[in-house]
C-alpha positions, 0 to 999 in steps of 0.5 A, spaced: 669 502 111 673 506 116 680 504 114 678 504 107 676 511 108 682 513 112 686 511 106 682 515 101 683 521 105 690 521 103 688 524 098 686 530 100 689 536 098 692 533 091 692 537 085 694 537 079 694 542 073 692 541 065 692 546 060 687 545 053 687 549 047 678 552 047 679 549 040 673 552 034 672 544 033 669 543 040 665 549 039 662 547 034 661 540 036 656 543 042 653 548 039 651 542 034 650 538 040 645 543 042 642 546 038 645 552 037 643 557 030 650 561 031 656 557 033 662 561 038 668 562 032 675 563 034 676 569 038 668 569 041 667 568 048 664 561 050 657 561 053 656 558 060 658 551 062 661 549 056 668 549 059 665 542 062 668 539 054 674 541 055 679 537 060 677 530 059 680 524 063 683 521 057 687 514 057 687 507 054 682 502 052 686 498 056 684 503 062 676 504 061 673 499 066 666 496 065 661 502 066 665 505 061 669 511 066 677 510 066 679 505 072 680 507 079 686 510 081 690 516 078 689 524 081 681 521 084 682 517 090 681 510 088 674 509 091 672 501 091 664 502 090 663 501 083 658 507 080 660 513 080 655 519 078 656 527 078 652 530 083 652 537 083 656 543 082 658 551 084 661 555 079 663 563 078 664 565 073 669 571 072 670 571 065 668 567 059 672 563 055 674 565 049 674 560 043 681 560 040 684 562 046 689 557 052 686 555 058 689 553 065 685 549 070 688 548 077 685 542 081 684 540 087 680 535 092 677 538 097 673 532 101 672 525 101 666 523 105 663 516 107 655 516 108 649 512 107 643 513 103 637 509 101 640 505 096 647 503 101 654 506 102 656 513 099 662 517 099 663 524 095 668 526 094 669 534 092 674 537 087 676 545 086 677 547 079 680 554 077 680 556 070 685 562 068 688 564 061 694 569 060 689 575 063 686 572 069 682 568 072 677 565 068 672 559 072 672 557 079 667 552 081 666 546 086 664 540 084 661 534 088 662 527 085 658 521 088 660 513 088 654 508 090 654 501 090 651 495 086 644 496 085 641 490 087 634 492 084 632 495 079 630 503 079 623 505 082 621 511 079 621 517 084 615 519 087 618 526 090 620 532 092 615 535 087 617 541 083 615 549 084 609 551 081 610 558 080 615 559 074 617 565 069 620 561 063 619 554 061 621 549 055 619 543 054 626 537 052 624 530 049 631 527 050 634 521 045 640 517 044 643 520 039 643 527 043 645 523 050 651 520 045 653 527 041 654 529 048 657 524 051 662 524 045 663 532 046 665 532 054 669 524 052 664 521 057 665 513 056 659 513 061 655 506 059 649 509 063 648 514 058 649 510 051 648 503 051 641 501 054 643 494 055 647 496 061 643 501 064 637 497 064 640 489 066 647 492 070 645 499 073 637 496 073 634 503 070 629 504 065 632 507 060 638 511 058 639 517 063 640 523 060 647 527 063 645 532 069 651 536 066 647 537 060 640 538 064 644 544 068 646 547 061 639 547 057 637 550 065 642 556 064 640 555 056 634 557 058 636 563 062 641 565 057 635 566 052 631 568 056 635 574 058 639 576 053 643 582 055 644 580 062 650 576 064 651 570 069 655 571 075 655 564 079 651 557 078 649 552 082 646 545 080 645 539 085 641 532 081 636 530 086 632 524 082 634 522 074 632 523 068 631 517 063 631 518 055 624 515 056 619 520 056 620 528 056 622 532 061 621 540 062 626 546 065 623 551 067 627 559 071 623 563 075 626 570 077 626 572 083 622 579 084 627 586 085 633 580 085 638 578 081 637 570 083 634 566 079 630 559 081 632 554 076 629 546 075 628 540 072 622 535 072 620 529 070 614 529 066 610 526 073 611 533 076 617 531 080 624 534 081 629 532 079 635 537 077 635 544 083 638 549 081 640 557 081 643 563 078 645 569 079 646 576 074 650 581 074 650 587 070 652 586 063 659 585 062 659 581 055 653 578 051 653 571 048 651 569 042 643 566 041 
């Protein structure tokens, strides 16, 4: 795969810029989505991670491949294996969106990478996103998105790493379709993997649905947001380490760190095992979002 990726590499340091108005409509959407009492009107900020709805890669039906994501090709390199899945991110936060308001997000690729997993080649491709409206910037975040092979057998359940016993919050999340689809259709996400179980089980060979790992990131700073309502969150980081399928519950949990502002944050599947790791940071309280 060398001269392969020596070509991929070409795309190092393309960028490209979009803008997208944060519309009352998608708010609502998410907040239904969710499971919110409030929804964010027009001129209030938008909670945490939500700005992972707007920009959406739109094309043609004519240009949707088979699992669902656009074609290859375009901004992000044309990487030949054939599933694609976001494996983790960071993101700052510097202020909060605000509904009604004009968004500009500048991005670039950062890396293209080849390795070799447990299941065949990988390669990741890391991406920056830097959001800002007229005052400033708004969002900076470094997101990591991994391509796979076929798979040539179908799934086998995880047995490990296990999750953290200790936890200060938690909450159990019995996922189904129609959450996985609403999101899906909020954030414009084709991907089959998380709708049609068909696909997922006889060409992807998992179990059952999977449920996003953007959406399990946002239930886990949910449950920080809650929980500390009058802290702010400064920065979030998230890396999926197994799946989650709409099968079976799955439980988050937050443990503050004593005499610290970090929060240790995950999921795990109904087994024990980790499936999404992750971590926030708190700052003083500079805005309050709605429960």
């Amino acid at each position: 795969m060398t001269a392969e990726l020596d070509y991929l590499r070409t795309w190092i340091g393309r960028t490209q810029a979009e803008r997208e108005f944060v519309s009352p409509r998608l708010a609502q959407q998410l907040a239904a989505t969710l499971d919110y009492e409030d929804v964010p009107h027009a001129g209030s900020p938008l909670p945490p991670l939500w700005h992972w709805a707007l920009f959406p890669h739109i094309v043609s039906q004519s240009q949707v491949g088979a699992d669902g994501h656009p074609k290859r090709g375009g901004f992000l390199p044309p990487v030949p294996l054939p599933r694609r899945m976001w494996a983790g991110s960071r993101v700052r936060f510097e202020r909060p969106l605000v509904v009604g308001s004009e968004v500009t997000r500048t991005s670039q690729i950062l890396d293209v990478a080849a390795k070799e997993g447990r299941t065949g080649k990988l390669v990741f491709v890391r991406l920056r996103h830097e959001l800002e409206d007229l005052e400033g910037p708004l969002v900076s975040e470094e997101q990591d998105i991994v391509y796979r092979e076929s798979a040539t057998t179908a799934y086998t359940t995880a047995t490990g790493p296990s999750a953290p016993a200790e936890f200060t919050w938690k909450r159990e999340v019995v996922p189904d379709p129609i959450v996985l689809f609403r999101y899906s259709a909020d954030t414009f996400n084709g991907h089959r993997i998380h709708y049609d179980r068909t696909y997922a089980q006889e060409q992807e060979g998992y179990p059952a649905l999977v449920v996003h790992g953007p959406l399990t990131a946002t239930m886990l700073i949910d449950l920080v947001r809650r929980s500390l309502p009058d802290e702010s969150i400064a920065s979030f980081s998230f890396k999926a380490v197994n799946p989650l399928f709409d099968c079976a519950p799955f439980f988050i949990y937050a443990a503050r760190v004593p005499g610290s502002t970090e929060v240790k944050l995950w999921a795990a599947d109904s087994d024990g095992v980790l499936c999404v790791d992750a971590e926030a940071t708190l700052t003083a309280p500079a805005y309050i979002f709605q429960k």
